[in-house]
ZAZA-148492 format. One record per residue: z, y, x of N, C-alpha, C in turn; residue in one letter. Coordinates in nm, 4 decimals, padded with zeros to 6 digits, always signed. Atoms other than C-alpha are relative to their C-alpha. Layout:
<nc3->Z	nc2->Y	nc1->X	cac3->Z	cac2->Y	cac1->X	cc3->Z	cc2->Y	cc1->X	dodren->A>;
...
END
This chain:
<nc3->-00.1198	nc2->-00.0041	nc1->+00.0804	cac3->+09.8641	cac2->+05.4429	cac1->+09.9067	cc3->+00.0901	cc2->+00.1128	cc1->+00.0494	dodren->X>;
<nc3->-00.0924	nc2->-00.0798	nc1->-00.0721	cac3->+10.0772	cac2->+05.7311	cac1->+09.9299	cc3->+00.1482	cc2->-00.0382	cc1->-00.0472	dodren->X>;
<nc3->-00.1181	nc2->+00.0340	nc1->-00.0357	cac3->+10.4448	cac2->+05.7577	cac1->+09.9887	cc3->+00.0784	cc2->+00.0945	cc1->-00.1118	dodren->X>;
<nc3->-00.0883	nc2->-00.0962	nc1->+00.1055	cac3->+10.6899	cac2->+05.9082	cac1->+09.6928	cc3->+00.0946	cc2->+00.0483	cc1->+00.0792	dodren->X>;
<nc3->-00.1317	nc2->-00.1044	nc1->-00.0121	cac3->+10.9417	cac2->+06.1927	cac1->+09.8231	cc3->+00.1167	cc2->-00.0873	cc1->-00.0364	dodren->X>;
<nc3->-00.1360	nc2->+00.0008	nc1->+00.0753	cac3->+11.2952	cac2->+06.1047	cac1->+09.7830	cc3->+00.0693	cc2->+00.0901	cc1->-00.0021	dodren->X>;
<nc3->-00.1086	nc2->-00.0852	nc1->+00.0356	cac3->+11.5629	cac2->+06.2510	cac1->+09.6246	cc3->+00.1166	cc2->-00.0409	cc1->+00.0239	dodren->X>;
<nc3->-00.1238	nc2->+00.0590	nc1->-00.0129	cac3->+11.9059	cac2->+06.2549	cac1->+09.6172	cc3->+00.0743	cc2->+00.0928	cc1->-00.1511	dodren->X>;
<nc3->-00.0906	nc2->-00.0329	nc1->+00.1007	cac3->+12.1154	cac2->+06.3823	cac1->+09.2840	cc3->+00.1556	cc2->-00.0346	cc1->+00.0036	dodren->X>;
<nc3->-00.1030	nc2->-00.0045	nc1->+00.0026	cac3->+12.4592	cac2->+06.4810	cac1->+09.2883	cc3->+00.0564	cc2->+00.0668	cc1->-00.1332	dodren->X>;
<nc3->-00.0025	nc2->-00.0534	nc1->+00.0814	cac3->+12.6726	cac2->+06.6044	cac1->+09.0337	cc3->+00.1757	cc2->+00.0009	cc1->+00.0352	dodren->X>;
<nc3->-00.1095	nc2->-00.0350	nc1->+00.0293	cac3->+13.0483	cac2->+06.7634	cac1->+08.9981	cc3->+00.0268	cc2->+00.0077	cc1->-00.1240	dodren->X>;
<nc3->-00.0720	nc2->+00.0147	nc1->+00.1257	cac3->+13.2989	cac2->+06.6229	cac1->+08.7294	cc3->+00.1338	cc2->+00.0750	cc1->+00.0357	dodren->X>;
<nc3->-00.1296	nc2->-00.0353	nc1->-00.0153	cac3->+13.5822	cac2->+06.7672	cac1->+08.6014	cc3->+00.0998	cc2->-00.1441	cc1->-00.1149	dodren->X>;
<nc3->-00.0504	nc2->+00.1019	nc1->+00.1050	cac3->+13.8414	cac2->+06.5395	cac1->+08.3898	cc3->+00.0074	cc2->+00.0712	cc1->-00.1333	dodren->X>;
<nc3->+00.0009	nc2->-00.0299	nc1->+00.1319	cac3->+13.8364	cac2->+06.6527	cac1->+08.0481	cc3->+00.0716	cc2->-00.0835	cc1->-00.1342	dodren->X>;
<nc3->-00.0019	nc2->+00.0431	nc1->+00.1435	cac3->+13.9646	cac2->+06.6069	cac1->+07.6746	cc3->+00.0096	cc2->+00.0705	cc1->-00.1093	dodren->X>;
<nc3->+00.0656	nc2->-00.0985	nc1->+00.0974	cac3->+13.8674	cac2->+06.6802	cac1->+07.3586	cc3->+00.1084	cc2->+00.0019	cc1->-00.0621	dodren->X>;
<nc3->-00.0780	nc2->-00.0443	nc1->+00.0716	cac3->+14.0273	cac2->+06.8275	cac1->+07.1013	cc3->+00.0763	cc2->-00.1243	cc1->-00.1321	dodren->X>;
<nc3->-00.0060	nc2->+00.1288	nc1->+00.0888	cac3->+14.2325	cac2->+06.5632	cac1->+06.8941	cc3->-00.0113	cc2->-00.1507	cc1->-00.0016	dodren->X>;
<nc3->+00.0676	nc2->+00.1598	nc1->-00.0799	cac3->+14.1458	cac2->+06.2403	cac1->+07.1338	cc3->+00.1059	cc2->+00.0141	cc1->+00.0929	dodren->X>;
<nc3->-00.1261	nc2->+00.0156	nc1->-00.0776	cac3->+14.4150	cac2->+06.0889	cac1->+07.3289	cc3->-00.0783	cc2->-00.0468	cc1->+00.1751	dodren->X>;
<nc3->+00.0720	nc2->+00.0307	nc1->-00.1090	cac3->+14.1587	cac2->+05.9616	cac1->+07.5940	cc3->-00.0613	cc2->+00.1320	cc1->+00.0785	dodren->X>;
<nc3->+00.0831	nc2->-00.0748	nc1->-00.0386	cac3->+14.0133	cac2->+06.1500	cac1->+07.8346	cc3->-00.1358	cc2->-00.0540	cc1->+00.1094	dodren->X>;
<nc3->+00.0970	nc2->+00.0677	nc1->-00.0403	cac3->+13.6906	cac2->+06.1464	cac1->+07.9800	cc3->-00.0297	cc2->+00.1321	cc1->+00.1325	dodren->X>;
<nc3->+00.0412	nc2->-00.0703	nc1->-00.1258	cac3->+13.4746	cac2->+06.2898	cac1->+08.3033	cc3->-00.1325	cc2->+00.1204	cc1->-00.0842	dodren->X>;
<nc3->+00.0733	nc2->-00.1434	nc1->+00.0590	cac3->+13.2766	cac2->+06.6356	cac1->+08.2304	cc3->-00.0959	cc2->+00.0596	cc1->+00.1163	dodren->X>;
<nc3->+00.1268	nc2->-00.0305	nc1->-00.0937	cac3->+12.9610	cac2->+06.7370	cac1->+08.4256	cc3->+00.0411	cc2->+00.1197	cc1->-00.0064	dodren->X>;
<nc3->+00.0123	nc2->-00.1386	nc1->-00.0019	cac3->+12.9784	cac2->+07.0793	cac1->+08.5466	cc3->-00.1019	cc2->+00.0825	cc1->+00.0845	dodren->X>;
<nc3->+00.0938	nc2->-00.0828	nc1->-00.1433	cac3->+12.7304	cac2->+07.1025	cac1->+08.8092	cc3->-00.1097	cc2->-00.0922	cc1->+00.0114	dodren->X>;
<nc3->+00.0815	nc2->+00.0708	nc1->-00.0434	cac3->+12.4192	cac2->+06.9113	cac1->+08.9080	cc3->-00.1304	cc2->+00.0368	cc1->+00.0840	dodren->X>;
<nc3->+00.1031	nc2->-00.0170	nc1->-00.1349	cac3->+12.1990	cac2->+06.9111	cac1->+09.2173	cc3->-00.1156	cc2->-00.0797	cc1->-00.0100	dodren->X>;
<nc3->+00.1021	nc2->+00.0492	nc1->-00.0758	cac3->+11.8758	cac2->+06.7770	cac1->+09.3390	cc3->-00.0642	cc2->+00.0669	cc1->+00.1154	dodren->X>;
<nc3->+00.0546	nc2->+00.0345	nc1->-00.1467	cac3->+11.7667	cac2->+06.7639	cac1->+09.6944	cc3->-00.0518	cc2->-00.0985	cc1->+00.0449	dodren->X>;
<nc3->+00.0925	nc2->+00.1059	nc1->-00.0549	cac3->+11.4953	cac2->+06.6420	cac1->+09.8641	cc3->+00.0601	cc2->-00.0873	cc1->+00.1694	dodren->X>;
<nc3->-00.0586	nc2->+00.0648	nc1->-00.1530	cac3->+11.4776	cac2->+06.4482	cac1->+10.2305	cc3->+00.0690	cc2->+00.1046	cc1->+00.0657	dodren->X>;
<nc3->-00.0773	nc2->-00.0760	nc1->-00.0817	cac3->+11.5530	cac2->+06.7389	cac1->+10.4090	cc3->+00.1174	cc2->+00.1194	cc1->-00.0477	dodren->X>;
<nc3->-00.1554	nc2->-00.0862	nc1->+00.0907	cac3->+11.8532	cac2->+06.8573	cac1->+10.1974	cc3->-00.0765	cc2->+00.1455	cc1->-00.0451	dodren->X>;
<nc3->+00.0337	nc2->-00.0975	nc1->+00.0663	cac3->+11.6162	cac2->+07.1417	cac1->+10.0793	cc3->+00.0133	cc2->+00.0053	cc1->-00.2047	dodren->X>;
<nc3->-00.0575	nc2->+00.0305	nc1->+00.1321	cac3->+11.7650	cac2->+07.2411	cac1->+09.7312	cc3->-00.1170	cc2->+00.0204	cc1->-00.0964	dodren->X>;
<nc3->+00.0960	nc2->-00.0317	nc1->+00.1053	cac3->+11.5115	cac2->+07.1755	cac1->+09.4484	cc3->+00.0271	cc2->+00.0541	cc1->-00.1540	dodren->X>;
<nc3->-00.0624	nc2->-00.0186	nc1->+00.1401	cac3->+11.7412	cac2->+07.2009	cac1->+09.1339	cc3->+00.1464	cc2->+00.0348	cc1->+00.0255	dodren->X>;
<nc3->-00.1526	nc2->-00.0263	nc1->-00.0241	cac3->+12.0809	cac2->+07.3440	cac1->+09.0980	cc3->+00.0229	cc2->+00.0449	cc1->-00.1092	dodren->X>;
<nc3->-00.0383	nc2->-00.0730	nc1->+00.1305	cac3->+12.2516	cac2->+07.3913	cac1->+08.7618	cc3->+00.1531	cc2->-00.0221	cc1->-00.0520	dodren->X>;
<nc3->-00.1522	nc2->+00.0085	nc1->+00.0744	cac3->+12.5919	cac2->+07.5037	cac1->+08.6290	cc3->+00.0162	cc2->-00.0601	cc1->-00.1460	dodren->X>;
<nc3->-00.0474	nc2->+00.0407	nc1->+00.1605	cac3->+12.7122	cac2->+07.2771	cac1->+08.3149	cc3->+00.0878	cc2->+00.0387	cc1->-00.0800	dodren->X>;
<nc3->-00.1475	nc2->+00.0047	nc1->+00.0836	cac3->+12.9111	cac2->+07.4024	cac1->+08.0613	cc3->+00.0317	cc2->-00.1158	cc1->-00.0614	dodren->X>;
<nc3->-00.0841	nc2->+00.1178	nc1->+00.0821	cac3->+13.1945	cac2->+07.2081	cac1->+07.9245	cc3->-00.0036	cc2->+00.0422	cc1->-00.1343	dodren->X>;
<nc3->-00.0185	nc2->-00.0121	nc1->+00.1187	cac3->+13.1986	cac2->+07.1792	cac1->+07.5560	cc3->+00.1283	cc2->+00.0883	cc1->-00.0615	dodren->X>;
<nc3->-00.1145	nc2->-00.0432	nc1->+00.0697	cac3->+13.4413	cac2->+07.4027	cac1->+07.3475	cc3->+00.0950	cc2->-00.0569	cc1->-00.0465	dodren->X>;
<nc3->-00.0962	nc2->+00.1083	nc1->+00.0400	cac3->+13.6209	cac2->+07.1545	cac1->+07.2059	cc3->+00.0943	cc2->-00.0704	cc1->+00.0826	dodren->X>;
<nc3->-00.0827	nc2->+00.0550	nc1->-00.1055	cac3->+13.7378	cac2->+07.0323	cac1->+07.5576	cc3->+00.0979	cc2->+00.0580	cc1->+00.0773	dodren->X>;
<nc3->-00.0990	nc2->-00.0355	nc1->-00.0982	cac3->+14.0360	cac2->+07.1020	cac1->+07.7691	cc3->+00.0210	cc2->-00.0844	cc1->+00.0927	dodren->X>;
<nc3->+00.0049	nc2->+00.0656	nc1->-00.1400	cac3->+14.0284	cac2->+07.0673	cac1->+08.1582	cc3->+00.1031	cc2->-00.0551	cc1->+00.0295	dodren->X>;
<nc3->-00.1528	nc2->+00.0371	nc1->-00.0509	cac3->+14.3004	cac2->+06.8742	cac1->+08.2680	cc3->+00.0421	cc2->-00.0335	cc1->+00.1785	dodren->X>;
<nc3->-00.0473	nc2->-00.0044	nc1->-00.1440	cac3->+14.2233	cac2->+06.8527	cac1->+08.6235	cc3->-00.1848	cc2->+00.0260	cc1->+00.0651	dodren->X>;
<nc3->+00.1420	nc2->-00.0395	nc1->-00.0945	cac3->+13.9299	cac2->+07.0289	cac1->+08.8170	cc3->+00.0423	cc2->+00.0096	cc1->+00.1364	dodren->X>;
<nc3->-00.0657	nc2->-00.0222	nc1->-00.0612	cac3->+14.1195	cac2->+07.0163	cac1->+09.1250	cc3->-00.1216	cc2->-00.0624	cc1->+00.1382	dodren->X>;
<nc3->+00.1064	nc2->+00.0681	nc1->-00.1018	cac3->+13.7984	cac2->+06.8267	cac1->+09.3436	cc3->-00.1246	cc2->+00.1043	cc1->+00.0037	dodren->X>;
<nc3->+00.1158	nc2->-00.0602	nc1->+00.0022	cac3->+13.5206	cac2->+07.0331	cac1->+09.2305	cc3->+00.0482	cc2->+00.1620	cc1->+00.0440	dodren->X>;
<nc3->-00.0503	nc2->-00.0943	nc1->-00.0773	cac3->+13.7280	cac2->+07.3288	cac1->+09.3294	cc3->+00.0151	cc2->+00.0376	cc1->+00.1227	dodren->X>;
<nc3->+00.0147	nc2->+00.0688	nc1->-00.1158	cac3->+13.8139	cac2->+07.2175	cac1->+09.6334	cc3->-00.0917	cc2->-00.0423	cc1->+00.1111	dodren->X>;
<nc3->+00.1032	nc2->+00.0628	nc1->-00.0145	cac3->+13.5284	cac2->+07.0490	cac1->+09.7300	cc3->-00.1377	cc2->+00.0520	cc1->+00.0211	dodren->X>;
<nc3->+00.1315	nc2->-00.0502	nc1->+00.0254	cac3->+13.2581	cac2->+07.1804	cac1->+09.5561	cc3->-00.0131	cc2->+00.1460	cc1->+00.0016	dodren->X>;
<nc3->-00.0299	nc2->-00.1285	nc1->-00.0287	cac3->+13.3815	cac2->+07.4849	cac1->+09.6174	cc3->-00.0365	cc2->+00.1515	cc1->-00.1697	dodren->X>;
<nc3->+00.0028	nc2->-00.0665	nc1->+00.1204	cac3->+13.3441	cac2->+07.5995	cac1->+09.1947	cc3->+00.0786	cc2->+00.0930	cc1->-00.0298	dodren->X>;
<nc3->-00.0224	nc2->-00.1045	nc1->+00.0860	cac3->+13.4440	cac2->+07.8975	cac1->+09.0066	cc3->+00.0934	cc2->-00.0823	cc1->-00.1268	dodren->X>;
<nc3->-00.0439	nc2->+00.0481	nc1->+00.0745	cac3->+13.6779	cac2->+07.7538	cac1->+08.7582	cc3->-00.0016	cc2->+00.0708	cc1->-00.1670	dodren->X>;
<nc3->-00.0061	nc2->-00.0179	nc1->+00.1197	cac3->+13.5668	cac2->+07.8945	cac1->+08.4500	cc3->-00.1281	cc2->-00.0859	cc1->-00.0853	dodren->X>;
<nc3->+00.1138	nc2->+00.0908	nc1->+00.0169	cac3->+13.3870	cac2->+07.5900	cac1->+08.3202	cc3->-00.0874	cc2->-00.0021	cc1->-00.1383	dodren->X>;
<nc3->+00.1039	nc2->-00.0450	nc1->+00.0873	cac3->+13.2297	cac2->+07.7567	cac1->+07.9870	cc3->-00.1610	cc2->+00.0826	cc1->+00.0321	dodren->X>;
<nc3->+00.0887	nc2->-00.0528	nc1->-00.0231	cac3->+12.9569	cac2->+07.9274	cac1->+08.1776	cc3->-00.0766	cc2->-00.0981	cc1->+00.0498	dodren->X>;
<nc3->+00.0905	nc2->+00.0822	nc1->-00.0215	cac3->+12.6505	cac2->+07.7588	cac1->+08.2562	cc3->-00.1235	cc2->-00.0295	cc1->-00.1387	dodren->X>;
<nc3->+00.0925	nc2->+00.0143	nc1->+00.0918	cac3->+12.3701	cac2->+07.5768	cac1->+08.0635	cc3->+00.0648	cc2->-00.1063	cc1->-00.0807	dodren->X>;
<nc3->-00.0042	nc2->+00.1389	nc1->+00.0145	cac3->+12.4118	cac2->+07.2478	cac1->+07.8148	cc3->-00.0448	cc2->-00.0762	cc1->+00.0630	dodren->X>;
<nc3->+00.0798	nc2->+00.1239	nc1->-00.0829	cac3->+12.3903	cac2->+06.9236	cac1->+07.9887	cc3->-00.0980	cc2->-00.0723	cc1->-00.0472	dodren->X>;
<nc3->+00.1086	nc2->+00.0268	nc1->+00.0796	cac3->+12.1303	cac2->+06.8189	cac1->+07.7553	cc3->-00.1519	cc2->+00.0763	cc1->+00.0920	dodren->X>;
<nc3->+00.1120	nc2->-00.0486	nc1->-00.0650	cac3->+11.8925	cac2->+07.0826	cac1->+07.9472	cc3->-00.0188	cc2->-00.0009	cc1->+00.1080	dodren->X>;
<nc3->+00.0505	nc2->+00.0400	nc1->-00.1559	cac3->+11.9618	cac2->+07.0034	cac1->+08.3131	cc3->+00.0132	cc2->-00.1257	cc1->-00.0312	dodren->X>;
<nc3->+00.0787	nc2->+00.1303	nc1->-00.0377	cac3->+11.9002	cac2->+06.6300	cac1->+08.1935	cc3->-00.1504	cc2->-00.0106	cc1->-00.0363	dodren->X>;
<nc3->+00.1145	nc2->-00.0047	nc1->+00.0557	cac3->+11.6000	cac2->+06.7503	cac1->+08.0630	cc3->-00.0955	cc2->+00.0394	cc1->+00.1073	dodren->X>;
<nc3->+00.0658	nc2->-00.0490	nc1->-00.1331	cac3->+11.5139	cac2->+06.9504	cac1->+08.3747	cc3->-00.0196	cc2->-00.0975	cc1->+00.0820	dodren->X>;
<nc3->+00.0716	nc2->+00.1180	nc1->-00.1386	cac3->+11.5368	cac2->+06.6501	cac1->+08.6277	cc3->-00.0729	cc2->-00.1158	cc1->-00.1078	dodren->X>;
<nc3->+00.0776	nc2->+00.1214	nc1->+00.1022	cac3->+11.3860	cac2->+06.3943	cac1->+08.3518	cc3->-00.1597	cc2->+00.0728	cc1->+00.0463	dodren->X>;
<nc3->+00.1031	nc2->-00.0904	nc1->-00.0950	cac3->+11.0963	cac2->+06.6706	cac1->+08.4259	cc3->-00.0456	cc2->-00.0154	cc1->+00.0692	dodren->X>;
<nc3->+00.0253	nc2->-00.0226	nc1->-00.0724	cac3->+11.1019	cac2->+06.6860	cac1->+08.7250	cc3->-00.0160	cc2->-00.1231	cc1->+00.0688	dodren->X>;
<nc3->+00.0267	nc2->+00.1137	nc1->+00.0238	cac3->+11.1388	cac2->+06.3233	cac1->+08.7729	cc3->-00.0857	cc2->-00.0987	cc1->+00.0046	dodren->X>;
<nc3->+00.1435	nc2->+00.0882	nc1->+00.0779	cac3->+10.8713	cac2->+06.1891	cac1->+08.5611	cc3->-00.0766	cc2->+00.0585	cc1->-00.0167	dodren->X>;
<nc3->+00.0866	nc2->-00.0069	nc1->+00.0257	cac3->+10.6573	cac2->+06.4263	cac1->+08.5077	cc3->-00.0878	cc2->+00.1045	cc1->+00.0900	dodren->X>;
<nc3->+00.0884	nc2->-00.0878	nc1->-00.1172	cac3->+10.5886	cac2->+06.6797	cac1->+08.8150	cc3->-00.0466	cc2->-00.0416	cc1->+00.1172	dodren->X>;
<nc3->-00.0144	nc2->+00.0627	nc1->-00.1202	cac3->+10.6368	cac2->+06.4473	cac1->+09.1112	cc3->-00.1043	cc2->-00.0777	cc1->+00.0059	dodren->X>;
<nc3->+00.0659	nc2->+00.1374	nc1->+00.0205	cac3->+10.4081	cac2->+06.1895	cac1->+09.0075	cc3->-00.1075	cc2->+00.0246	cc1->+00.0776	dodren->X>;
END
């Protein structure tokens, strides 16, 4: 029987709201995967949607040490597609 790798997945939010919505919600801008030995396997910048305005990136700045221009990057649709991937269907 062998032994599955672990991972670890992180990800940097910013707070966000959309255009016309009194609520606001949390906004992916970043997402990691690393294995056991913190070697980085995945790393991808999220853009925020057009429609949204940041209202506080003040952690992932900080923190995560980001670039605050949170239109650059890929859709989060394709780095959930990338670790779904990578996930389920390379690791196995």
């Amino acid at each position: 029987m062998s032994v599955r790798p672990a991972y670890a997945i992180d990800c940097e939010m910013v707070v966000a709201q959309r255009d016309g919505e009194a609520s606001t919600n949390k906004a992916v801008v970043s997402v990691g995967v690393v294995d056991e030995q913190m070697e980085k396997i995945l790393y991808a910048r999220v853009k925020v949607p057009y429609d949204c305005v940041i209202l506080d990136d003040t952690f992932v700045r900080r923190q995560g040490g980001l670039k605050p221009d949170w239109r650059k990057g890929i859709e989060l649709s394709a780095a959930q597609g990338l670790i779904h991937h990578f996930l389920y269907l390379d690791s196995l």
